[in-house]
C-alpha positions in Angstrom: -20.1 -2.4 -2.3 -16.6 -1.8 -2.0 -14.4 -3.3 0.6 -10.8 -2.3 1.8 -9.1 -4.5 4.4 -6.2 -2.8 6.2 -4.6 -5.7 7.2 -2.2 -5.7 11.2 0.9 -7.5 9.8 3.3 -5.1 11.8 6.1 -3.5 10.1 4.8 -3.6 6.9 1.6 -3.1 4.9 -1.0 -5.1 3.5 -3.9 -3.9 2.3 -6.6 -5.8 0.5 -9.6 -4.1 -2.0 -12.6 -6.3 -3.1 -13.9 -4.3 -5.8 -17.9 -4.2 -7.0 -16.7 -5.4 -10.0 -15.1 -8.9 -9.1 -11.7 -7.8 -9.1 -9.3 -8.6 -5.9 -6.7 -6.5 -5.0 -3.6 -6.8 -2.1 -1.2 -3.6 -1.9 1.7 -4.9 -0.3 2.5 -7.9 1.7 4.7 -8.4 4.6 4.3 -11.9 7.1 7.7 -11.6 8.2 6.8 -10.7 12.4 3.7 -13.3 12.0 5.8 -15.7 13.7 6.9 -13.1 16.7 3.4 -12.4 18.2 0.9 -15.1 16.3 -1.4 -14.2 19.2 -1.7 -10.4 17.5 -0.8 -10.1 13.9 -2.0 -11.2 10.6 -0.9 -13.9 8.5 -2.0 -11.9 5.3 -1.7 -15.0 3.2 -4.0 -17.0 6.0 -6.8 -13.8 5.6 -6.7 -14.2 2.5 -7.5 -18.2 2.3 -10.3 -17.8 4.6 -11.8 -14.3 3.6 -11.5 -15.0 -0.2 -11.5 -18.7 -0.7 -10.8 -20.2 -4.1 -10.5 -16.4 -5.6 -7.9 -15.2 -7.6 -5.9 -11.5 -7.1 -6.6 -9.7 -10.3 -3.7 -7.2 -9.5 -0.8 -7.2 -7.1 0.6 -4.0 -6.9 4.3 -3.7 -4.8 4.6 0.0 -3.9 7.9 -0.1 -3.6 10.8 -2.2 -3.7 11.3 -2.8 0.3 11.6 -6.0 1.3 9.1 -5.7 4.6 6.1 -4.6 1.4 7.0 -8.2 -0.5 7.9 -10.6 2.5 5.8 -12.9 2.0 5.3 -12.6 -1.9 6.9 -16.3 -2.7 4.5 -18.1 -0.8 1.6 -16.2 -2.3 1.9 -16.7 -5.4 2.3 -20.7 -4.2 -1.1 -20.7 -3.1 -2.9 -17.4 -4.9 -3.3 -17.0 -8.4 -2.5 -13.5 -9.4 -3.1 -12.2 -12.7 -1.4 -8.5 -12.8 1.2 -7.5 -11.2 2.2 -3.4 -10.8 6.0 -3.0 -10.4 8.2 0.2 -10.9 11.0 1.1 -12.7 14.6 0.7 -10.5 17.3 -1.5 -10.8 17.9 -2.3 -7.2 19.4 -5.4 -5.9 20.3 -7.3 -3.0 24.0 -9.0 -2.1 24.0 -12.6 -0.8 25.7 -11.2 2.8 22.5 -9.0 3.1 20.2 -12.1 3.6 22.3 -12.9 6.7 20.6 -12.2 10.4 17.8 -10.4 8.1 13.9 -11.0 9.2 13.3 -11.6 5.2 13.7 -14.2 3.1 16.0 -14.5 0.3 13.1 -16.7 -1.8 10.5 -13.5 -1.7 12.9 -11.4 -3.5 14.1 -14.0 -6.1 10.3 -14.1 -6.9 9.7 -10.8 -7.1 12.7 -10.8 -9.8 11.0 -13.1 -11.7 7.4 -11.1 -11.8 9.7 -8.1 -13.2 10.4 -10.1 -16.3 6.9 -11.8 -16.2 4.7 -11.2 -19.9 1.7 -13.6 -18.4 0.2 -15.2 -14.8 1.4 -12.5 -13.8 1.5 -10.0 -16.2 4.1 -7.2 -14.9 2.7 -3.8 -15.6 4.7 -0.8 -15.0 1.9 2.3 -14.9 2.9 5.7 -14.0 0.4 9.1 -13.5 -1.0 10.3 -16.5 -0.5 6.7 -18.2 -3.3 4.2 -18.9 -3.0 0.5 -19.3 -3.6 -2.1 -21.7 -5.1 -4.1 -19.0 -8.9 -3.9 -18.1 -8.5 -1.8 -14.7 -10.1 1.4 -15.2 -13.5 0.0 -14.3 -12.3 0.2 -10.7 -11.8 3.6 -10.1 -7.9 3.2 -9.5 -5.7 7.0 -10.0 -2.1 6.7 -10.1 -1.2 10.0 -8.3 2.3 9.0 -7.9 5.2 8.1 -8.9 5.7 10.5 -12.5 8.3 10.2 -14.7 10.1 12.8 -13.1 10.0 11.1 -9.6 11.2 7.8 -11.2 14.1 9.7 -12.9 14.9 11.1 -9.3 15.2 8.2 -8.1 17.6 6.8 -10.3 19.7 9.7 -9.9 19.4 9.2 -6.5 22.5 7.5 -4.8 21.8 4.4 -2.8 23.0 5.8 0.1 20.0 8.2 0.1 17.3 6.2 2.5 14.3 8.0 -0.1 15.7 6.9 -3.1 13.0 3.8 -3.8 10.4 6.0 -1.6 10.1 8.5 -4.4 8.7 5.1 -6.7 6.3 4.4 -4.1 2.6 4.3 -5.8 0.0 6.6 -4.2 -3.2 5.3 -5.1 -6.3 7.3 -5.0 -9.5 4.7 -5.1 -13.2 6.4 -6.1 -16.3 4.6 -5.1 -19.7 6.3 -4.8 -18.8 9.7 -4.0 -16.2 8.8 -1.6 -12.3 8.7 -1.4 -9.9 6.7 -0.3 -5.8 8.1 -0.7 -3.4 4.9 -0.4 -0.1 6.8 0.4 2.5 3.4 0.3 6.0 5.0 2.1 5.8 8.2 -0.7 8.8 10.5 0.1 8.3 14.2 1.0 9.7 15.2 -2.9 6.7 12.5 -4.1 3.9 14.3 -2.2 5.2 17.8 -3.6 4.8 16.0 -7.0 1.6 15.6 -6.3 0.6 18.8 -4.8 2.2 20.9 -7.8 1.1 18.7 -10.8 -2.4 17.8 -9.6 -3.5 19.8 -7.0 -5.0 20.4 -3.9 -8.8 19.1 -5.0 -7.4 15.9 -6.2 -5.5 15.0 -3.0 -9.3 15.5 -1.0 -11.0 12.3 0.7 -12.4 10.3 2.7 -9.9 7.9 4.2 -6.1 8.4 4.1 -3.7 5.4 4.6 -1.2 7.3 5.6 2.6 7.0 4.7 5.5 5.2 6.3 3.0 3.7 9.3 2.7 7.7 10.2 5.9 8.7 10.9 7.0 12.3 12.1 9.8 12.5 9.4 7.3 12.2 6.3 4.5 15.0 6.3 4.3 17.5 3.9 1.6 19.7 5.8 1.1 22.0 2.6 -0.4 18.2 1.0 -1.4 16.9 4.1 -3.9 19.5 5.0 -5.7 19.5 1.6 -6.5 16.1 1.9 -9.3 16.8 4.9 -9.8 13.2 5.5 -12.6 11.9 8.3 -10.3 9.2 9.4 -6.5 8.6 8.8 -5.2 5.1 9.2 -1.9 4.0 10.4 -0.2 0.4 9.7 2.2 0.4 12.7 3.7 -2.5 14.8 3.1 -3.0 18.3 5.3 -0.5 20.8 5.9 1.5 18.4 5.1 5.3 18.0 4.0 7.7 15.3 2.5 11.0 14.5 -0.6 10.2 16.5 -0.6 14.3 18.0 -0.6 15.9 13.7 -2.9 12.8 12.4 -5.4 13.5 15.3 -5.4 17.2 14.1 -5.4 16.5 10.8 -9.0 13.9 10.8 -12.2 15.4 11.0 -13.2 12.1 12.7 -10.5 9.8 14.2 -7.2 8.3 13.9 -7.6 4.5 13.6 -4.8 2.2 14.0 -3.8 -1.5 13.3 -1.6 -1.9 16.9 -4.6 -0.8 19.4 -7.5 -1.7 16.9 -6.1 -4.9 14.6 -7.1 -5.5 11.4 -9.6 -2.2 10.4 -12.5 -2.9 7.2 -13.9 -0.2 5.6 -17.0 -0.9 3.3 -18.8 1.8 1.3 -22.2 1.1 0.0 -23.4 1.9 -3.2 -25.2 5.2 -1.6 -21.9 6.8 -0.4 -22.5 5.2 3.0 -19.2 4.2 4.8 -19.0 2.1 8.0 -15.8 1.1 9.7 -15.1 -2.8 11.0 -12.6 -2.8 13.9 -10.9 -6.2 15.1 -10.6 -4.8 18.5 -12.1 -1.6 20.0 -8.7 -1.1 21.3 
């Protein structure tokens, strides 16, 4: 059986796969509104403790380089051991007069720095579309359908004024379990998902479930992509009081729109017959 938790940690993302095979993985981490609302949100790193006790995280994968997708990371890795670690290409940083009045903390990112660099415990991978890995992960039906080379050449050109110039990195991760789909969009920029659409195609983008991107904002569809993707449910990570494109996702899923503010943390499991049910914290 596979298992995806889709994790209510606000702002950011957190999403956590158990694989059939053994193999743990979190997408993204952010804790840094636990402490606003402990009454509603998720401490990922808690969830974690008490859903998967005593197990390791064979992969951590950062989508991007945003700090609300790694608050959180320093304290992790304190108490998880994580074996791989799936970073990008950039060379980003952070000034010391950034840190002040910001909801993030300065040790998260100094971590971070140091997985970049990392050979071993964690090994840093950097793993584009089209590229394979000398690291056992295959077996779980993971397909990098973003970023390319081309996207992480844009973004380098990109100038740091430019609000998409780390969203064209973002991963979008495409997970294959017994006939099903499942499309893990990360905050991909409209010129990523026109990537995908050109070099892989509409079939590819088809499934099941789609995560979709920046916690479903308006300002980040491609319909052209969007559409060929037919999902049965979409799910949006997105804080309380908060709006997003509920009017195009509702259109867009065969089935439903499920999201973390009215429904909490939301489990998908998918037999090993194809069968999928969906978990909701609250029925919203």
């Amino acid at each position: 059986m596979l298992k995806i938790h889709f994790l209510n940690v606000g702002k950011g993302n957190c999403t956590i796969i158990d694989f059939p095979s053994g193999d743990l993985s979190m997408i993204d981490i952010d804790n840094s509104r636990i402490s606003d609302d402990e009454e509603v949100l998720t401490d990922p790193i808690e969830y974690f403790q008490s859903k998967f006790k005593n197990r390791e995280l064979f992969r951590f994968i950062l989508t991007h380089p945003d700090m609300d997708h790694m608050s959180g990371l320093n304290e992790l890795a304190n108490n998880v051991f994580i074996r791989n670690f799936w970073d990008t290409k950039h060379a980003k940083t952070i000034s010391e007069g950034e840190w002040e009045g910001s909801p993030y903390n300065k040790e998260d990112w100094e971590r971070y720095l140091e997985f970049r660099k990392s050979s071993e415990e964690p090994k840093c991978l950097r793993i584009y579309r089209g590229q394979t890995s000398e690291c056992c992960w295959t077996q779980d039906n993971i397909e990098i359908l973003s970023p390319s080379a081309s996207l992480v050449e844009l973004s380098a050109k990109a100038s740091e004024k430019d609000s998409q110039k780390y969203n064209h990195l973002s991963y979008v991760l495409m997970v294959r379990y017994a006939g099903r789909k499942v499309l893990l969009s990360g905050d991909a920029s409209i010129d990523a998902w026109e990537d995908i659409l050109t070099e892989c195609g509409e079939k590819t983008l088809e499934s099941d479930i789609f995560l979709a991107p920046h916690h479903g904002s308006e300002n980040n569809i491609l319909e052209n992509a969007f559409k060929a993707i037919k999902p049965d449910y979409v799910i949006v990570s997105v804080p309380e009081k908060t709006g997003y494109a509920y009017d195009y996702y509702k259109q867009l899923a065969k089935k439903g729109v499920l999201s973390t503010k009215h429904h909490g943390t939301i489990r998908v499991e998918i037999e090993d017959n194809g069968e999928c049910t969906i978990f909701l914290e609250r029925q919203g």
